[in-house]
FIKOLZA-1660 file (N, C-alpha, C; in steps of 0.1 Angstrom, whole numbers, plus 5000, padded with zeros to 4 digits):
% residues 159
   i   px   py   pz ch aa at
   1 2446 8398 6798  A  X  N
   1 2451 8398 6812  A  X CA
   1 2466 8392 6812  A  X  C
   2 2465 8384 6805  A  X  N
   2 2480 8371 6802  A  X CA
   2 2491 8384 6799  A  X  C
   3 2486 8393 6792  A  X  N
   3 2495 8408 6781  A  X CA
   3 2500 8415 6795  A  X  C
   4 2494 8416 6802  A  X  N
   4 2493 8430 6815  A  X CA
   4 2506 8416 6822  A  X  C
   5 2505 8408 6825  A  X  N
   5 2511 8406 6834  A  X CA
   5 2525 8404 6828  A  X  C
   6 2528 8392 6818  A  X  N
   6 2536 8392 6806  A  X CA
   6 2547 8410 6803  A  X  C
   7 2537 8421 6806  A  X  N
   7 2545 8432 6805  A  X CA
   7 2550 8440 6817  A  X  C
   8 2540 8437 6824  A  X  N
   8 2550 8441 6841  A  X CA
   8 2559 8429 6845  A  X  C
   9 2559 8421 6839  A  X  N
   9 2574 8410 6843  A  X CA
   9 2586 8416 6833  A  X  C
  10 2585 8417 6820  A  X  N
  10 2596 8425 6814  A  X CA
  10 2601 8437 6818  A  X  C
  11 2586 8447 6822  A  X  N
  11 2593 8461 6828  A  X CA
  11 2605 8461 6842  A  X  C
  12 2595 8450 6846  A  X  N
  12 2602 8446 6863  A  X CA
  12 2617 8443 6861  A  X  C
  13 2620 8434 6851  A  X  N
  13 2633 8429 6848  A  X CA
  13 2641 8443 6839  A  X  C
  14 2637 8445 6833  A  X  N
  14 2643 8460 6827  A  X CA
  14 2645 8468 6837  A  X  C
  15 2637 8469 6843  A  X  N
  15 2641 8485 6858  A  X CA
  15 2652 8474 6866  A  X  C
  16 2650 8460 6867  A  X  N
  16 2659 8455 6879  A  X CA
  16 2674 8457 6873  A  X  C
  17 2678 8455 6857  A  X  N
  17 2689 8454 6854  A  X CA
  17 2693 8468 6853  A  X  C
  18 2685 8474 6847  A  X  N
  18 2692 8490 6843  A  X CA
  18 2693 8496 6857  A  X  C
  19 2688 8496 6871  A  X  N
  19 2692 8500 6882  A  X CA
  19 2687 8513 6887  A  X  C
  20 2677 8518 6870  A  X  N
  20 2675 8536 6875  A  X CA
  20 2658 8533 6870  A  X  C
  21 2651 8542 6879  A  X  N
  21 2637 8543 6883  A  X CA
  21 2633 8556 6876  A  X  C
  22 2641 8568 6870  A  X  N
  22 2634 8576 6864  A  X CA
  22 2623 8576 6856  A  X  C
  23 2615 8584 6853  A  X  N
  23 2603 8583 6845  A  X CA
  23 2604 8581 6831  A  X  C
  24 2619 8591 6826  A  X  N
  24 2624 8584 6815  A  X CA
  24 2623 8570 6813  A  X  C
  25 2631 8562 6821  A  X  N
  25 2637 8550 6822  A  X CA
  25 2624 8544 6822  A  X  C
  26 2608 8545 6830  A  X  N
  26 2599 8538 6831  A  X CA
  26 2593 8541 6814  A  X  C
  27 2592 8549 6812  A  X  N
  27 2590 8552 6802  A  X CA
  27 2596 8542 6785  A  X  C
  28 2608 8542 6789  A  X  N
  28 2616 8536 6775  A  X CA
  28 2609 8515 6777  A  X  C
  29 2613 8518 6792  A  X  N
  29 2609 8502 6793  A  X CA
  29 2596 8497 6792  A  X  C
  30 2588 8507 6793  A  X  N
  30 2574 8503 6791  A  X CA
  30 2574 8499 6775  A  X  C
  31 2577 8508 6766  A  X  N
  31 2578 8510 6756  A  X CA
  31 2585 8495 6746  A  X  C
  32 2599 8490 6757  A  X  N
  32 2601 8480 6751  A  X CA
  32 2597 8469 6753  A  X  C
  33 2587 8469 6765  A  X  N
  33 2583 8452 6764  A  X CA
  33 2568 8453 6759  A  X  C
  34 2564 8467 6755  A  X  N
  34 2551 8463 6745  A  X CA
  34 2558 8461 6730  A  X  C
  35 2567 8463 6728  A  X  N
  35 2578 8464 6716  A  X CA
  35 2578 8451 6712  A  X  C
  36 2586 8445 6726  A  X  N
  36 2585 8429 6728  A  X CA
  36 2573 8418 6727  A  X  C
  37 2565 8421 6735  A  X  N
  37 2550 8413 6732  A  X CA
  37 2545 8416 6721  A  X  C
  38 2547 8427 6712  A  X  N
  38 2545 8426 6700  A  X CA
  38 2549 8417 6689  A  X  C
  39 2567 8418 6693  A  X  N
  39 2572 8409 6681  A  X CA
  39 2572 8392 6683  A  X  C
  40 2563 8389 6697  A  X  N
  40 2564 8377 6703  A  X CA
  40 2554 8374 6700  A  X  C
  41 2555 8357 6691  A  X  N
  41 2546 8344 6687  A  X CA
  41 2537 8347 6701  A  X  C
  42 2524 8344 6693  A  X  N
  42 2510 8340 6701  A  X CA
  42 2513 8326 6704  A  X  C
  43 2513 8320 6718  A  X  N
  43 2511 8305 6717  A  X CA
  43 2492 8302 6715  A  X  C
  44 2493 8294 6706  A  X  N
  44 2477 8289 6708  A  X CA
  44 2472 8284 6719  A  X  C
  45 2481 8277 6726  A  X  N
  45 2474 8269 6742  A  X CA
  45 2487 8274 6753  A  X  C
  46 2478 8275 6765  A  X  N
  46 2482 8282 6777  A  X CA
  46 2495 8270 6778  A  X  C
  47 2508 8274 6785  A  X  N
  47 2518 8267 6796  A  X CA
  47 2514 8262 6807  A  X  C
  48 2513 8251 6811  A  X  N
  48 2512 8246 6829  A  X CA
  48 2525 8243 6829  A  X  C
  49 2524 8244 6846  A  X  N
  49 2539 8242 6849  A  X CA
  49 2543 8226 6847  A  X  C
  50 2538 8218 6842  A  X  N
  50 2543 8204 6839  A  X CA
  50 2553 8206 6823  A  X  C
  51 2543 8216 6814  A  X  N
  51 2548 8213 6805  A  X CA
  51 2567 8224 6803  A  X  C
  52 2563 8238 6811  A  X  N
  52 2577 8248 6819  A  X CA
  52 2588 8239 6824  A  X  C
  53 2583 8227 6829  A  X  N
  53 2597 8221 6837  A  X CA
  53 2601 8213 6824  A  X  C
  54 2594 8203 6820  A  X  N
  54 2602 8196 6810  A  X CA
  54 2604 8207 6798  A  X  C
  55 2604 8217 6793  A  X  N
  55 2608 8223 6787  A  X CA
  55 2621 8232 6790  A  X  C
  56 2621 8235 6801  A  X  N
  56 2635 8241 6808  A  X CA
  56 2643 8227 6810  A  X  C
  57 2641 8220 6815  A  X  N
  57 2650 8205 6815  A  X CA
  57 2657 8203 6801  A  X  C
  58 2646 8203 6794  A  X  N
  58 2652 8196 6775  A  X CA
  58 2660 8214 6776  A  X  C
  59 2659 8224 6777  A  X  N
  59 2669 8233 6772  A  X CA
  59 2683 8232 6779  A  X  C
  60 2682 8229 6792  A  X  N
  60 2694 8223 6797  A  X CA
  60 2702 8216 6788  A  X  C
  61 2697 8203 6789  A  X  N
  61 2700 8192 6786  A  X CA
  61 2704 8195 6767  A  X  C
  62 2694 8201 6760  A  X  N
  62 2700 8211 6749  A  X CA
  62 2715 8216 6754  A  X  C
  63 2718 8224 6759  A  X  N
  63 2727 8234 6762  A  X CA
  63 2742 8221 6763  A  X  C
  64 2743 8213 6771  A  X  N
  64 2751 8207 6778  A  X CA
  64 2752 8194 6767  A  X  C
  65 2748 8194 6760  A  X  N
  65 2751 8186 6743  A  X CA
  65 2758 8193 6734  A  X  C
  66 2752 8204 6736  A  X  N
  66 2760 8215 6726  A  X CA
  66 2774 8217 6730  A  X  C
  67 2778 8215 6745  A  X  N
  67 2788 8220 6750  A  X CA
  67 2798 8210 6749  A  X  C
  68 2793 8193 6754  A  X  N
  68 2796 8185 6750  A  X CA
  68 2803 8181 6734  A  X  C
  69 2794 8182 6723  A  X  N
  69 2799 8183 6712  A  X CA
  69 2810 8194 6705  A  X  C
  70 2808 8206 6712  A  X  N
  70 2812 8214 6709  A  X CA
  70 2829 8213 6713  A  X  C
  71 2834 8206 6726  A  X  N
  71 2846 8198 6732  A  X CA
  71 2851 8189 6725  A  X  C
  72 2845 8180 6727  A  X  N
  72 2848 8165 6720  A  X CA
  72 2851 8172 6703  A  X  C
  73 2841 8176 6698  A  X  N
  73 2846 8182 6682  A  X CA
  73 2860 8190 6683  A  X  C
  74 2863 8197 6691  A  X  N
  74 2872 8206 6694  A  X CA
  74 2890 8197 6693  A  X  C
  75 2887 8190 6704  A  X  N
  75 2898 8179 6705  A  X CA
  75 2899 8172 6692  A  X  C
  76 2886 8169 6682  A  X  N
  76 2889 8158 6674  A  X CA
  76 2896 8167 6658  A  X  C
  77 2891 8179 6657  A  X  N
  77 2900 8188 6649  A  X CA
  77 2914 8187 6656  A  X  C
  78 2914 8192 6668  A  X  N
  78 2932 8195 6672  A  X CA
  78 2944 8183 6670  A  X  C
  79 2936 8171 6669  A  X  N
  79 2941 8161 6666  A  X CA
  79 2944 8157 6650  A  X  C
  80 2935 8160 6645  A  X  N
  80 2936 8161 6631  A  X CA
  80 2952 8171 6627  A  X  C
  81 2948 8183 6633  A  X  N
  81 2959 8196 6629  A  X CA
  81 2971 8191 6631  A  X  C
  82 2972 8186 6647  A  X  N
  82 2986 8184 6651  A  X CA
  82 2989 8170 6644  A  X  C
  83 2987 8160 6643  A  X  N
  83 2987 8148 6634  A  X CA
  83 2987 8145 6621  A  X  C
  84 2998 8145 6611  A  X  N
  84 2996 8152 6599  A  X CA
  84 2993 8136 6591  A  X  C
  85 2995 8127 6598  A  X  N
  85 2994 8115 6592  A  X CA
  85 2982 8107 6591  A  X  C
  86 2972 8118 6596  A  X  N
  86 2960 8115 6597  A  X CA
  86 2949 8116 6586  A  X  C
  87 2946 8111 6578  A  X  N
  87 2939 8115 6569  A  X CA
  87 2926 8121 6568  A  X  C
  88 2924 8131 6559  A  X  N
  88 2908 8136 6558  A  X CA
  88 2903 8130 6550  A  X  C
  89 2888 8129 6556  A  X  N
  89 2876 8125 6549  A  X CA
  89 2866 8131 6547  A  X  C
  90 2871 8145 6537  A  X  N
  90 2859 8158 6540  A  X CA
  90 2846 8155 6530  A  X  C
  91 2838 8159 6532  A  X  N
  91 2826 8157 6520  A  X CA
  91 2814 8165 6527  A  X  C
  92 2800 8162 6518  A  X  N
  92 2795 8171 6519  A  X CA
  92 2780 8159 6523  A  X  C
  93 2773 8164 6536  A  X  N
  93 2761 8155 6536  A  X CA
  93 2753 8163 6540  A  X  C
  94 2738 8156 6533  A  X  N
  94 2726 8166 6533  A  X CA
  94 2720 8162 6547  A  X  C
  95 2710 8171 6553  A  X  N
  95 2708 8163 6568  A  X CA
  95 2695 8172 6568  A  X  C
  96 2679 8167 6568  A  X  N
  96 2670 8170 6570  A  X CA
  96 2665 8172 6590  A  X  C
  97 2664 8188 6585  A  X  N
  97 2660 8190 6604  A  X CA
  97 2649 8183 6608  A  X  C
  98 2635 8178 6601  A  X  N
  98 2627 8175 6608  A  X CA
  98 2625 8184 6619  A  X  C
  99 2621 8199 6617  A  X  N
  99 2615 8200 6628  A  X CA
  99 2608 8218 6620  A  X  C
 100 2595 8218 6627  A  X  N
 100 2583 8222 6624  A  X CA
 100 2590 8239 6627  A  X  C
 101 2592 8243 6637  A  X  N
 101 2593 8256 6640  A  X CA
 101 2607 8261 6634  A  X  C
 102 2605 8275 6632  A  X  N
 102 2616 8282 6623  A  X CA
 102 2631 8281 6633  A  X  C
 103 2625 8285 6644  A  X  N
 103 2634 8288 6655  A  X CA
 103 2642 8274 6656  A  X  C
 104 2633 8264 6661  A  X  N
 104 2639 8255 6661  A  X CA
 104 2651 8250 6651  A  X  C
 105 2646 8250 6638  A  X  N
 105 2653 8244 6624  A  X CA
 105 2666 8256 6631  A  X  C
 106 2667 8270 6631  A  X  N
 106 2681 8278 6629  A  X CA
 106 2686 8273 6642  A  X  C
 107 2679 8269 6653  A  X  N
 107 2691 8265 6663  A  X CA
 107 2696 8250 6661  A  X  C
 108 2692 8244 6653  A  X  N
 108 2692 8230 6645  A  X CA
 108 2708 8235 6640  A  X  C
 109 2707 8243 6625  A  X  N
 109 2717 8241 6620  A  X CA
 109 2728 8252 6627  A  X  C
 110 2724 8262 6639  A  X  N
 110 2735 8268 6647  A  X CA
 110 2744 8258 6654  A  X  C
 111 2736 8249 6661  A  X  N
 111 2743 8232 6669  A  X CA
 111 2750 8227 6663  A  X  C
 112 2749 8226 6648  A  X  N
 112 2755 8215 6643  A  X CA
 112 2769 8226 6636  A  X  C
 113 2769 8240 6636  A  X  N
 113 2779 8248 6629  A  X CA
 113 2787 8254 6641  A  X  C
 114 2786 8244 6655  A  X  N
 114 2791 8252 6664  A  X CA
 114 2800 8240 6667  A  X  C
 115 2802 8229 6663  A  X  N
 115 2808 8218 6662  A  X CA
 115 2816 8220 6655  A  X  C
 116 2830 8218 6666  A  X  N
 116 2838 8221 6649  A  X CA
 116 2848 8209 6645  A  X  C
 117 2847 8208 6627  A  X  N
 117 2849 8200 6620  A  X CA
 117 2838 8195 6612  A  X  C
 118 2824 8206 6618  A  X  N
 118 2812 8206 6611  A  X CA
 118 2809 8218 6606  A  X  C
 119 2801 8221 6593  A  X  N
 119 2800 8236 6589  A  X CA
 119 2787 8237 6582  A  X  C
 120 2777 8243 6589  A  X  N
 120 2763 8240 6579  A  X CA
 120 2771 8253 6564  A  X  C
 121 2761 8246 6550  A  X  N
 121 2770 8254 6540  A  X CA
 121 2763 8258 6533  A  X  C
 122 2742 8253 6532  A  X  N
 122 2737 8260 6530  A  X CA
 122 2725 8250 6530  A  X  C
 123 2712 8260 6531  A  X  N
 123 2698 8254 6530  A  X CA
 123 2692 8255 6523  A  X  C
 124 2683 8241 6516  A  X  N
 124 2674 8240 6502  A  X CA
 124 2656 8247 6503  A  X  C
 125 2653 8252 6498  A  X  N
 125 2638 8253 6499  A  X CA
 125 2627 8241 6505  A  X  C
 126 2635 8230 6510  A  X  N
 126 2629 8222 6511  A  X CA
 126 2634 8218 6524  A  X  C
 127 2641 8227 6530  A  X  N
 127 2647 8231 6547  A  X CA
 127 2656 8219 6547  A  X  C
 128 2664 8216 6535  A  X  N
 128 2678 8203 6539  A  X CA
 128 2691 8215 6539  A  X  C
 129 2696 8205 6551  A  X  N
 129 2708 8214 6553  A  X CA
 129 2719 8204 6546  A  X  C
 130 2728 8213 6541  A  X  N
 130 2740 8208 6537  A  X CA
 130 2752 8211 6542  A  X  C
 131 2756 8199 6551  A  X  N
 131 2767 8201 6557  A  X CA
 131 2781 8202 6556  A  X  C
 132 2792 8203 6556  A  X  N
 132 2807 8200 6553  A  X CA
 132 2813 8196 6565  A  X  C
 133 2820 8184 6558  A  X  N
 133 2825 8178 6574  A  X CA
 133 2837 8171 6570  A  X  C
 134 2847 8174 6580  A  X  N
 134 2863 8168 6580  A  X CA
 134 2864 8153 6580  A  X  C
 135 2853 8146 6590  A  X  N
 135 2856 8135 6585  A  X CA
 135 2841 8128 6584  A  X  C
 136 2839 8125 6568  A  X  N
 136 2823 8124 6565  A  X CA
 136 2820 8112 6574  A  X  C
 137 2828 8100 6574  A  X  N
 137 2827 8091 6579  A  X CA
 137 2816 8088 6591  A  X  C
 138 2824 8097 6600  A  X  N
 138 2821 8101 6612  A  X CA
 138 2805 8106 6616  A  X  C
 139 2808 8118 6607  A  X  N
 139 2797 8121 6606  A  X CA
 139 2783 8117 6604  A  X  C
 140 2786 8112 6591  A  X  N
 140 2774 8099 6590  A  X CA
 140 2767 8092 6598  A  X  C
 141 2781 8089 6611  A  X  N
 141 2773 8075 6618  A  X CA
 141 2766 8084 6631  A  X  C
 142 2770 8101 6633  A  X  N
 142 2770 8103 6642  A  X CA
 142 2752 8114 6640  A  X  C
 143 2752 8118 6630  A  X  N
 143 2745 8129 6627  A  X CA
 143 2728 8127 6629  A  X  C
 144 2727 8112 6624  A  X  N
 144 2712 8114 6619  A  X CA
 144 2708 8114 6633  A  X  C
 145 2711 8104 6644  A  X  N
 145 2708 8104 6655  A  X CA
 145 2708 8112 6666  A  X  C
 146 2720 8125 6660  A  X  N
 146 2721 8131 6670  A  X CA
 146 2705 8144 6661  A  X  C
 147 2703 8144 6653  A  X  N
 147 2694 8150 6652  A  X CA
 147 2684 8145 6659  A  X  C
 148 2679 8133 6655  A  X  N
 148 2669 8129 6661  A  X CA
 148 2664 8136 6674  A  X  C
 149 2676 8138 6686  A  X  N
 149 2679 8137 6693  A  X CA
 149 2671 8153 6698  A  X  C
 150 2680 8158 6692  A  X  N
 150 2680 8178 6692  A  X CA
 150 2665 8176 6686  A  X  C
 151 2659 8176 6680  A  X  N
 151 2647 8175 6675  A  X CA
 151 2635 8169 6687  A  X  C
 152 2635 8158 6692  A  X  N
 152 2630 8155 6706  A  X CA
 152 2633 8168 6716  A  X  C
 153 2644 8170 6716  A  X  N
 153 2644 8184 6730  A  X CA
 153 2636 8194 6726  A  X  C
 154 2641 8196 6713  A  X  N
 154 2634 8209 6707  A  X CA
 154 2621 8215 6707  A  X  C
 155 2612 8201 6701  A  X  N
 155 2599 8199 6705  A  X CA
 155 2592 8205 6719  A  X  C
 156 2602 8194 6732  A  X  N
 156 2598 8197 6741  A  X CA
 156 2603 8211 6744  A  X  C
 157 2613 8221 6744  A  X  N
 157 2613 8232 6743  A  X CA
 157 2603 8240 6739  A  X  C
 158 2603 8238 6730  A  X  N
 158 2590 8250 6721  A  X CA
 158 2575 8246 6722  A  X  C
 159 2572 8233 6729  A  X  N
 159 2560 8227 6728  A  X CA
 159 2552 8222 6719  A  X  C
% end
């Protein structure tokens, strides 16, 4: 029952965006959101709306860190560029995601490679990321906690 409905909300949204009702068109969209419920994770336990809100909140609140960091990192490269008397402190630090879901871990190291003056550079079999950063210093004092951090939302994101 959860499938039936789950697929008339994607068709719904597909006919709303594409704008055309032909049988073609019902047709392809039918097609893609069984496409979709196919390639989409089974949750083991049902959503209540308690757990929907604080999970939309932490993605917010995700989003507007990212954006944050993503600024503040921005300025603190351009300062570096235009500043030649500034010295780098580039190095390389390992930074374990701590966190259980796949999805989670790649938007883990997408966050932290969307920061710039941070560069995920590559990941161990043992899901450590290895980062490169202009000023390790910085980094260091800033990273483990902000994981911590992203890891708490994330959770509550994905449940």
């Amino acid at each position: 029952m959860n499938y039936i409905i789950l697929w008339v909300m994607i068709l719904f949204t597909y006919l709303s965006l594409s704008t055309n009702i032909s049988s073609y068109n019902l047709l392809f969209g039918s097609l893609m959101a069984i496409l979709i419920l196919y390639l989409s994770p089974v949750r083991k336990h049902s959503v209540t709306v308690k757990h929907f809100f604080k999970g939309f909140v932490a993605l917010v609140i995700y989003l507007l860190l990212l954006i944050k960091n993503t600024l503040i990192g921005g300025i603190q490269v351009a300062r570096l560029v235009l500043d030649p008397q500034l010295s780098l402190k580039t190095g390389v630090i390992a930074v374990n995601p701590d966190c259980d879901h796949e999805l989670g871990q790649a938007l883990s190291a997408h966050s932290i490679s969307l920061s710039p003056g941070e560069l995920l550079i590559t990941t161990d079999e043992k899901k450590t990321m290895y980062i490169h950063s202009l000023n390790i210093e910085q980094t260091e004092k800033v990273i483990k906690k902000e994981q911590q951090y992203r890891r708490y939302l994330l959770d509550l994101i994905f449940g």
